[in-house]
N, C-alpha and C positions, 0 to 999 in steps of 0.2 A: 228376506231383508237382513240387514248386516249393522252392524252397528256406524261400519265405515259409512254408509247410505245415512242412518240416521245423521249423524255429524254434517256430510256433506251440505241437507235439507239446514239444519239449523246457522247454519252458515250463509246460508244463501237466503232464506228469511230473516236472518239478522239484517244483513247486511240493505235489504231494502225498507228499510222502518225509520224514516228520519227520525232524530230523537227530539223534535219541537212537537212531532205528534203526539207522543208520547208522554209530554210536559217536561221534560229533560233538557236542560241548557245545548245550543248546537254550535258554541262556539271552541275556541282553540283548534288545536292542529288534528287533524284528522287522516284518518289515509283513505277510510271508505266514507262513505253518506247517511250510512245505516249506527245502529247500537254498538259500541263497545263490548265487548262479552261482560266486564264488570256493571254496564246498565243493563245488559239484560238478568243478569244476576239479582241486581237491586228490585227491577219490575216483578221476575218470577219470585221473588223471595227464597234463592236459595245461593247457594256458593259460588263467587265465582270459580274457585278450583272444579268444580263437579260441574259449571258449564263449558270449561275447557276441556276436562273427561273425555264429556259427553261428544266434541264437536270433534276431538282426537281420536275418537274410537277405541277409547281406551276404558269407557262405560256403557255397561248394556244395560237393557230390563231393569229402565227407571218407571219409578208408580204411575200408575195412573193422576193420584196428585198432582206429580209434577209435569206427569205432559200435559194435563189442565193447567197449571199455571205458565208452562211454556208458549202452551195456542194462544191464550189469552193476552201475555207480554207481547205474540210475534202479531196479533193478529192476526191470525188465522181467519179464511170462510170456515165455513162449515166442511166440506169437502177437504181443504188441506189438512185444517183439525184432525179429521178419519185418518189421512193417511200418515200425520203424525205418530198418532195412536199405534197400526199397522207397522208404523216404523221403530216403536220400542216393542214389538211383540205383545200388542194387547188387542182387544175387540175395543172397537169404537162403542161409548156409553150408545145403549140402545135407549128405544122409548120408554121401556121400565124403569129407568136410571134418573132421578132429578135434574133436570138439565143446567148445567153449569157452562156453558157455552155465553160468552158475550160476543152476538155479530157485530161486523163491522158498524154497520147500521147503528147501533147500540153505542158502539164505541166513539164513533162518531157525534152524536147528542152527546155525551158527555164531554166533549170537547168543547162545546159550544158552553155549556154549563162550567165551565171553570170558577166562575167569582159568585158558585152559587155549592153550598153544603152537598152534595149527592154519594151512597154510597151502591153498592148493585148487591143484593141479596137474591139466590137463589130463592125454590119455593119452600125448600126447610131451615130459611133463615139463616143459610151461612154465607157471611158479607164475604162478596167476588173482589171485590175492587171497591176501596173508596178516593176520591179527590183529594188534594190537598187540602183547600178548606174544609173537605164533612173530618179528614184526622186530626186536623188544629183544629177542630170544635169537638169534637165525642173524643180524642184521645189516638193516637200513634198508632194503626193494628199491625204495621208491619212486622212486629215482633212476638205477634197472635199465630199459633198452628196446630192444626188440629182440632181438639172442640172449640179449642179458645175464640177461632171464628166465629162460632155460632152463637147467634142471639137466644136464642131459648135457654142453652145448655149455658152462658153467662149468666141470665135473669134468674135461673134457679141455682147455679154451684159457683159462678164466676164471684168475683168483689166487687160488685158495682159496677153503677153507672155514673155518668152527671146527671143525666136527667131525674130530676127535683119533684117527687110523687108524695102524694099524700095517703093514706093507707087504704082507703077507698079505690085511689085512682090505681094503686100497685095491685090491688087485689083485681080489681076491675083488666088491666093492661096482663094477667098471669093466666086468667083465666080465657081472653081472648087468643094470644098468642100460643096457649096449650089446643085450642077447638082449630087453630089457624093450623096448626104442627098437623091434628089427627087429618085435616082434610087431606092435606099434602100425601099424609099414610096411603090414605085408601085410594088415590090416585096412583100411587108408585109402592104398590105393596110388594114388591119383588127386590125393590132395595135394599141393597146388602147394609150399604153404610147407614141407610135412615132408621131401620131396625133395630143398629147396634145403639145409635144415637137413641133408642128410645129409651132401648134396654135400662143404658146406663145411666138416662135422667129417671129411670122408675126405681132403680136399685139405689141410687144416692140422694134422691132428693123426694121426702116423703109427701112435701107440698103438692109437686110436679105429680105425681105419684093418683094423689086424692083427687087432683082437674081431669088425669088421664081416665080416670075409673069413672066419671060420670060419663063416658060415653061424646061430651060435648063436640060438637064438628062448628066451624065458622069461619069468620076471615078478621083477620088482625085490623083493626082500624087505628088509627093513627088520627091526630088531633094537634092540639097546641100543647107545647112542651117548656118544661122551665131546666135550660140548664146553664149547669151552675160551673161556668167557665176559672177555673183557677189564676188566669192571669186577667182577664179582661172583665170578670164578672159576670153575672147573672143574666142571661140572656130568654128571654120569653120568644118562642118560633111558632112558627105552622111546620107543620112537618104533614106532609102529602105522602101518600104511597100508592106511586103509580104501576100499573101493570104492562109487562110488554107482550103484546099477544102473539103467539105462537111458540112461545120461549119458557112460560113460566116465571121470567128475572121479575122483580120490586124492585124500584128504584126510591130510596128514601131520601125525598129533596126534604131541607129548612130553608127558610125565606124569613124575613121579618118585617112587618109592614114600614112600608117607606118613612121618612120623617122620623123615626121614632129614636130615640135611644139604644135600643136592641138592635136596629139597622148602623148605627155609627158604631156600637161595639164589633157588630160583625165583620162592620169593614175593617175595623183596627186587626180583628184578627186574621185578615185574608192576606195584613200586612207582615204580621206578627209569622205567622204559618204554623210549623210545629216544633222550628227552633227551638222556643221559650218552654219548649215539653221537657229536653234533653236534662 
């Protein structure tokens, strides 16, 4: 495989992705149907200079990251995914590898969920993708890379949340989400990156440290949350965490019971988006 092949492929996936699928405006003048190279830039979260590179053949032996966020922007099956992967010189994540993969299927249900908070976490809690409202409600991740995606390795090193915890409930939510992590371990104990991911929440965070050494194994539960929106205010939610089976992804929808206050703020904010963040 060539790099010239890779480009060709990503050209040609580009170019069939209407950008209303996508949540992207599809109007003004156009010459194809498909994504701009500067929206697929924005969707993958990388440059557009380094998606012209890449489509020029004039970039090889990009990460594995990014042909993960690539599949994901072009949606990819699973099958095109692999040969993505093939086409930057890499082995497709095998079954020991945490799956990071959003099927269409997948991608699809979130579509329909637009005027509703959802963000898609792998099974070691690193957020794949969230919607425009779940970023105008928890905060903008497009500028999140590397651990910074990840929920665990944020709740123990990052700065915060909005979500509004009492020292019960944080102690209670540290120790589930550390038993949630180990399960994950023992499932995909061959993983390079969830290893190092351990390594380094056991080496810098002595709390993370003390959950991981009881042994605890379990599954992250999720409940009613209070967060404490900067522009719109204090919002009280259900926050659900559904499972996609075959895939390993959580989906973390919030919802606010109808009639309520909490429901008219959130609508405010679905109007608001994440403008009022900048």
């Amino acid at each position: 495989m060539t790099a010239t092949e890779l480009g060709q492929a990503l050209r040609r996936w580009r170019d069939r992705v209407p950008p209303e699928t996508a949540g992207l405006p599809a109007g003004g003048h156009r010459r194809a149907a498909g994504l701009r190279r500067e929206e697929l830039a924005l969707l993958a979260g990388i440059s557009v200079d380094y998606v012209t590179r890449l489509e020029q053949g004039r970039a090889s032996n990009p990460s594995g990251q990014i042909v993960e966020a690539l599949a994901r922007a072009l949606r990819l099956s699973t099958d095109e995914r692999a040969h993505l992967f093939r086409l930057a010189g890499l082995v497709p994540p095998g079954p020991e590898t945490v799956p990071a993969h959003i099927t269409p299927s997948v991608q699809r249900l979130l579509d329909r969920l637009n005027g509703t908070p959802v963000g898609v976490y792998d099974a070691a809690w690193t957020l794949l993708m969230a919607n425009p409202l779940y970023a105008a409600l928890m905060g903008d991740p497009s500028a999140w890379h590397g651990f910074e995606r990840n929920g665990v390795w944020r709740a123990f090193l990052g700065s915060g949340s909005r979500v509004r915890q009492t020292p019960g409930e944080r102690r209670a939510f540290e120790a589930g989400i550390v038993a949630d992590l180990r399960a994950t371990a023992s499932r995909y104990a061959s993983d390079p990156q969830l290893r190092f991911l351990v390594r380094e929440l056991r080496t810098h965070s002595d709390r993370f440290a003390e959950l991981w050494d009881t042994g605890a194994v379990g599954r992250h539960e999720a409940g009613r949350k209070v967060v404490e929106h900067p522009q719109v205010g204090p919002l009280t939610l259900d926050c659900d965490i559904l499972a996609v089976a075959g895939s390993d992804l959580r989906l973390m929808v919030y919802t606010a019971d109808p009639g309520t206050e909490d429901a008219e703020r959130l609508a405010l904010l679905a109007v608001l988006g994440t403008q009022s963040l900048v």
